[in-house]
N, C-alpha and C positions, 0 to 999 in steps of 0.2 A: 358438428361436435369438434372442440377442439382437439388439438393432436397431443397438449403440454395444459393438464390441469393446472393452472398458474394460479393463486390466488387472488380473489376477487380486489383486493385492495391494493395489489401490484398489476390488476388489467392496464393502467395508462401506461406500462412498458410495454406492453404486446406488440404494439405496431413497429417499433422500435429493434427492427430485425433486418441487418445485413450481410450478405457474406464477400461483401470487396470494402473497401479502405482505399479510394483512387488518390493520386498526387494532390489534385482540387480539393477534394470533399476532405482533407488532413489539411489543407489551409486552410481552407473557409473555417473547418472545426476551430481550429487552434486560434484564429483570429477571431472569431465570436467568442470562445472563451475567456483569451486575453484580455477585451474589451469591456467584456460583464466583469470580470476580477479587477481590474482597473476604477470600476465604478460600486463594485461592491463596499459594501460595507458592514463590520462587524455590529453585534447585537451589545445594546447597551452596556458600561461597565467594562468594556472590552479596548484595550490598545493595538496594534498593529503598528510595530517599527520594522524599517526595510532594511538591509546588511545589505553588501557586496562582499565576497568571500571568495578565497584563492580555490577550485575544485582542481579535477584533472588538468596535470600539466600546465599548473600556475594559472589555468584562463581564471575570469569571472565568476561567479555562479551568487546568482539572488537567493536569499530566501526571508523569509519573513515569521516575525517572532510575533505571537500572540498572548497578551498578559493580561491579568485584568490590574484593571484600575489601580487600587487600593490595594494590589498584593505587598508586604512589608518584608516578610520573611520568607528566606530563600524557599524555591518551588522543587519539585522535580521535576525531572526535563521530559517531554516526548518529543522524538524525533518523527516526523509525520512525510511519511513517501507515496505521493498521490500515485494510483494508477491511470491507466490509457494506453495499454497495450505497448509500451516503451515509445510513443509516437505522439500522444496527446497530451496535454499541457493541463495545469489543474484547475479547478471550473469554483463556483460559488459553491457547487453541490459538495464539495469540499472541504470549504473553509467552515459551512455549518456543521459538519460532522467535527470536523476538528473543535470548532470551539464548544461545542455542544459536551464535549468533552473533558474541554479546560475545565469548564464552568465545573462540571460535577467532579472532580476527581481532582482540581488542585494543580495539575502540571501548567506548566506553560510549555506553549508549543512553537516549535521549529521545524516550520515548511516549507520543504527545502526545492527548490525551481528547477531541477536537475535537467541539463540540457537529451533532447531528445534525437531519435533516430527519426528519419533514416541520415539524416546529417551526423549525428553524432552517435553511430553505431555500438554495439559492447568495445573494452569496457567504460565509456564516459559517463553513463549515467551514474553506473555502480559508484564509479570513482570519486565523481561530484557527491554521492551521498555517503559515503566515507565522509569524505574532507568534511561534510556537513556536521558529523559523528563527534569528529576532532576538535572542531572548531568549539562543540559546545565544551565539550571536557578544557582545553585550554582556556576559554573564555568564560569559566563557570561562573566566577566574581562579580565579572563586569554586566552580564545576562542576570544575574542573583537566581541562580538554580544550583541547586546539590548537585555537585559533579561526581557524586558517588549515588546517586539516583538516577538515573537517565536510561528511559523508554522508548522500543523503537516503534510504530504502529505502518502499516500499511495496504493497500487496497489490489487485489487484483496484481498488474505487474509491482506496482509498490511492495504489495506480499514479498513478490521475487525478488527485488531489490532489498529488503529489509533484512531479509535470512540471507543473502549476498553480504552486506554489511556488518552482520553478527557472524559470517563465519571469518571475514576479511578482519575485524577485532579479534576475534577466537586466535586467527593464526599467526596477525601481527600484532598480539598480543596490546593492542589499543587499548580503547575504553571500555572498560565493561559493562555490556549492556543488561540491566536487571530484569524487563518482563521485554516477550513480543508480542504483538500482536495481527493477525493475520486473517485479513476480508477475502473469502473467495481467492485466494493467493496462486500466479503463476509458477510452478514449478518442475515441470518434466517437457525438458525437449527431444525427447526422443518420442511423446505425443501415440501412446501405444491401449491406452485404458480403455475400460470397456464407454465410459463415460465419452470420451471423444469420439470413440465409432458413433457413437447414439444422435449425438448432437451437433447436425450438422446446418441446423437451420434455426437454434431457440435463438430468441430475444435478447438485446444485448452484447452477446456474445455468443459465438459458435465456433466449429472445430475448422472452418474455412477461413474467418477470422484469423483467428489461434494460429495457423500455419505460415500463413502470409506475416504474421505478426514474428514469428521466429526468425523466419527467409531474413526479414530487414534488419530484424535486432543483432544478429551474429554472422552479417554480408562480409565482413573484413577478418572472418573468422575467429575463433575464442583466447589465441595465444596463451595458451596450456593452463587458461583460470576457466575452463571447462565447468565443474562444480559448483565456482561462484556464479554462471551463470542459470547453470540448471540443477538446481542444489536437489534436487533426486539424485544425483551422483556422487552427493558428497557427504563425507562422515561427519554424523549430525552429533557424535557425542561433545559434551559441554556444551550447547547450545543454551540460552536464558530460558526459563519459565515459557511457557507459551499458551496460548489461545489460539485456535483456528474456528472459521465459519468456513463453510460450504453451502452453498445451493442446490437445490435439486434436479432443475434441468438446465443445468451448466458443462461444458464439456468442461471444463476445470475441476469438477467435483470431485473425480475419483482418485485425483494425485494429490488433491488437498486431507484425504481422509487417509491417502497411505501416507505421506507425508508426517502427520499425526501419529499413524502405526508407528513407525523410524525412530521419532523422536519417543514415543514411549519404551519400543527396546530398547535404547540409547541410552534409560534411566534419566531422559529429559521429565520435569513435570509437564507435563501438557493435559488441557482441556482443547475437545474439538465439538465445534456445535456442528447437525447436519439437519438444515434447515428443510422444510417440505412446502412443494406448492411455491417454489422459489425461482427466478431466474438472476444471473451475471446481475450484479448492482441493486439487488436487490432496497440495500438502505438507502438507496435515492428517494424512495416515498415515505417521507420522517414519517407522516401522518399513517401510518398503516402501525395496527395495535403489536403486529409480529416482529415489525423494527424499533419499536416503542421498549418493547420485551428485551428482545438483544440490547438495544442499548445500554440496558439495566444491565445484563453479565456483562459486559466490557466492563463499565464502569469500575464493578466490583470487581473484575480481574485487575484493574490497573490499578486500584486502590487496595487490594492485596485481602481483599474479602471474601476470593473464594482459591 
């Protein structure tokens, strides 16, 4: 019998269960990924132009802009922050959620290549996806996006970067970001819920994972933006609209539903979905009818439908 009634249409995740992340097994990852992303290619009607853009501390940072074809009048914008644990690089499985997206809701998207840990520890990533923020607001004209419309969306640590990014606009009074949205979202490093005791060996993702994931993301310690990185500690009033998903045997689940809590004290609008029969990444299998389903509320949360 199994230990995590998974649903039947997310079984090809099951085998998909580790609790180390070794030096190797994050290059090999990163380097297979970079490789398929390299050779990927968007679905019909779709453009993909490559930037080079100033992030932390003036370096580099890539990201790439998704539009379709034929778009004439200006879009609104989504800024798109893949997760991978603040160490993994963004994969195909990615860029179909994103554009999968475009396609239905009209934005064009900005996916932003933020460099990762253990090289580039807190705050670089956060910083690079600021700058990513900025860029689009100054660059509104030359991209043709409404820079008075602009969405942040992202996945797992992307989650935690993207509320890092809304509250670093919130406080430096940036751009303002109009909806977020929020897959499974990392957010409490002090790692204390009943959800993380539980889950220490699901699929995808676990509370072994989780830990070792923290250790490397904040090794050079937080330099007193604490909250921006574990926004459970930080005052969520004014935060944009929001949407959260949760899974159900995720050790992420139970900070992504108090998380949720926060921002509805806070007089934030929020929607949180708490998925069942769910593990970590769950929307990697498009073809399962229950990510079929979510797809459909995203949709309509970023298109202002619900």
């Amino acid at each position: 019998m199994d230990k995590y009634t998974i649903d039947s249409e997310l079984a090809i995740l099951k085998p998909l269960k580790f609790t180390k992340y070794s030096t190797m097994r994050l290059m090999i990852a990163n380097g297979v990924f970079l490789f398929t992303m390299f050779f990927s290619r968007p679905r019909r009607g779709i453009r993909v132009k490559k930037y080079k853009i100033h992030g932390f501390k003036h370096q580099l940072v890539k990201v790439l802009v998704f539009e379709m074809k034929n778009q004439k009048e200006k879009a609104p914008g989504l800024l798109y922050i893949h997760g991978g644990g603040f160490q993994i690089t963004g994969t195909p499985v990615h860029v179909k959620m994103v554009t999968n997206l475009m396609v239905e809701t009209g934005h064009k998207v900005v996916f932003i290549q933020y460099r990762l840990a253990p090289k580039h520890p807190f705050p670089t990533g956060l910083e690079d996806c600021y700058h990513a923020l900025s860029w689009m607001k100054e660059h509104a004209d030359y991209l043709n996006i409404d820079g008075n419309d602009i969405s942040i969306a992202g996945d797992s640590a992307g989650g935690n970067l993207s509320i890092g990014v809304s509250l670093l606009s919130r406080d430096r009074k940036g751009p303002e970001i109009k909806k977020m949205l929020l897959l499974y979202p990392v957010v409490d490093m002090r790692q204390q819920t009943e959800s993380i005791r539980l889950f220490t060996d699901t699929p995808m993702w676990n509370s072994q994972l989780n830990k070792s994931m923290w250790s490397t993301y904040l090794k050079n310690g937080h330099f007193n933006m604490l909250p921006y990185a574990s926004p459970s500690l930080a005052e969520v009033k004014g935060l944009p609209k929001t949407y959260i998903e949760t899974a159900e045997f995720d050790c992420l689940r139970d900070e992504g539903i108090e998380f949720g809590t926060r921002l509805f004290e806070a007089g934030v609008d929020v929607r949180v979905f708490h998925t069942l029969g769910t593990v970590h990444g769950y929307d990697a299998v498009f073809f399962s009818d229950l990510v079929k389903g979510l797809n459909k509320e995203r949709v309509a949360f970023l298109k202002g439908d619900i």
